[in-house]
N, C-alpha and C positions, 0 to 999 in steps of 0.2 A: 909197667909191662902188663899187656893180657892176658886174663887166665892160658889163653888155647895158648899162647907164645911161651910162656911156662911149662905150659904140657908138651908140645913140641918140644923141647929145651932137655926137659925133664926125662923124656921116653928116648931122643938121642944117647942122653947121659947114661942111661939104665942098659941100651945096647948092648955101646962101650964100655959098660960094668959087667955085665954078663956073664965074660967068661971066667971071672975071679968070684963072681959073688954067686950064679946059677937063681939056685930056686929064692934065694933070698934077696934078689933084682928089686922083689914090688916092692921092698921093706922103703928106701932113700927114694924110692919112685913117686910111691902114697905120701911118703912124709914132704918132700918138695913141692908137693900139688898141693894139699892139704892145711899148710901153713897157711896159707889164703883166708884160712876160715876165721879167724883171728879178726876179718876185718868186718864180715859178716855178721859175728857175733856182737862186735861193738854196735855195728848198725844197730841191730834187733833188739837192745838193749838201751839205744841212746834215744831212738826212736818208735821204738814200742810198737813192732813189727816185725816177724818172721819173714816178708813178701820179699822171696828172691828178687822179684822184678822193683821193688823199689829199692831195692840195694844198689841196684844193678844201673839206675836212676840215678840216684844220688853219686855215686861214684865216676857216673858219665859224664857230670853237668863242669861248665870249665872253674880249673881248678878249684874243686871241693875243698872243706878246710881240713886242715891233717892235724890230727891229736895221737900222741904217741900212744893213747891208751887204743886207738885204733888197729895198732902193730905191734900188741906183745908179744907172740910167741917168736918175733923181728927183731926182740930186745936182746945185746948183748948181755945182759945179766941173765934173762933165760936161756941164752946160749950158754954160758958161764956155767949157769947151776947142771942141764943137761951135761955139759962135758966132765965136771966134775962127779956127778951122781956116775956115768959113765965109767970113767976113770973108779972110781971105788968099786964098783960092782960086776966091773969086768965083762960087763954084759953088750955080747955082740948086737943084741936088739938095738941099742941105745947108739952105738956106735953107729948105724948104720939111718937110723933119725936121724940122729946127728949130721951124717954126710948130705942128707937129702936136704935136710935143711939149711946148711950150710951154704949146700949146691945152690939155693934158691933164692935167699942173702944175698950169694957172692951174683948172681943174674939181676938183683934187683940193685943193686951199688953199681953195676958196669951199664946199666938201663939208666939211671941216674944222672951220670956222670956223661954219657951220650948228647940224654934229652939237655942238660947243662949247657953243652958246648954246644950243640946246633942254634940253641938260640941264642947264645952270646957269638957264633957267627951270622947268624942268619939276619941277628937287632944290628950287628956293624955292618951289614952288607948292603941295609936298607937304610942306614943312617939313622935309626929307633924313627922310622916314619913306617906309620901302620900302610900296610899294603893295599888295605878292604877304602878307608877313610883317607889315608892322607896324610894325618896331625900328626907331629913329632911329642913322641912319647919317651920321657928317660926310661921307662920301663916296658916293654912290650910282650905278650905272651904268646909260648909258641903253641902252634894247631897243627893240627895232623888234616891234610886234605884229602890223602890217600895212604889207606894201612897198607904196605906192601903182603902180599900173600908168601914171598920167600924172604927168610930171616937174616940172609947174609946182606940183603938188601935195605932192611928193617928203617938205617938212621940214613938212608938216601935225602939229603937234602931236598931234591927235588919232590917229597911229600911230604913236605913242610910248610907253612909261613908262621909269620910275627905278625901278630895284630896286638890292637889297641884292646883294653878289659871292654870293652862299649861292644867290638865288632867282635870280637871271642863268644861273645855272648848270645850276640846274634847270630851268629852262625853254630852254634848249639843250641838254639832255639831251630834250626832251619832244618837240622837235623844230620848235619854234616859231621862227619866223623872225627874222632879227638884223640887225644894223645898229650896230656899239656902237662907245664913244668912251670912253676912258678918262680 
């Protein structure tokens, strides 16, 4: 999912938190957003550069490789240790990190789980024959041709295809926008 989809998501959420939580909204707002950075930092460190813009790079190019050390503060055991340190210390700060991040978990597992099944319908739809090329592929990856601007519309099949790892490729070379799920 996209930062801005996130923040959109995230600023909904905080709304409808509002009138229970008031002045302490930003607290699960920042922390929902902010979990992100988690992947930035492993950039900056894997690769030996702070350059948002090549973060930004790297994360765009089709399917990038995923190392869980990429997604710690994503990690159940950091959610674990936070709910527990929580839990003893009775501290509403934490509790409320806690939800935002939670909140942002629970967006990225239903993002997941979307991107999943459109391309295990989209690969039966086209019989895993790449759209772009042709060739029948046991495996096909999905692309994003067009990011919907409204969110209920987001997993619209129709801004979708299944391409071959060849034509995925080129068409993020071409500069066409992404979305993909391996």
């Amino acid at each position: 999912m996209h930062v801005h989809e996130h923040a959109k998501l995230s600023v909904a959420g905080a709304i409808v938190a509002l009138p229970w939580l008031k002045k302490d909204v930003w607290i699960p707002l920042a922390s929902s957003i902010l979990i992100d950075v988690d992947h930035y930092l492993w950039h900056a460190v894997a690769h030996r550069t702070v350059s948002l813009q090549a973060a930004v790079r790297y994360f765009a190019q089709p399917n990038p490789p995923q190392f869980q050390q990429m997604r710690l503060l994503h990690h159940p055991i950091v959610l674990a240790i936070l709910l527990v340190v929580a839990v003893r210390t009775r501290s509403r700060i934490l509790w409320l990190i806690l939800a935002g991040v939670l909140f942002h978990v629970s967006l990225d597992t239903v993002h997941v789980a979307q991107l999943k099944s459109l391309k295990q319908t989209l690969s039966e739809k086209a019989q895993y024959i790449c759209s772009e090329c042709g060739k029948h592929y046991e495996e096909l990856e999905l692309h994003t041709v067009h990011c919907a601007s409204n969110l209920l519309d987001r997993y619209n099949p129709c801004h979708f295809v299944v391409l071959c790892p060849e034509c995925h490729e080129k068409a993020h070379g071409e500069g066409v926008h992404l979305d993909l799920i391996r």
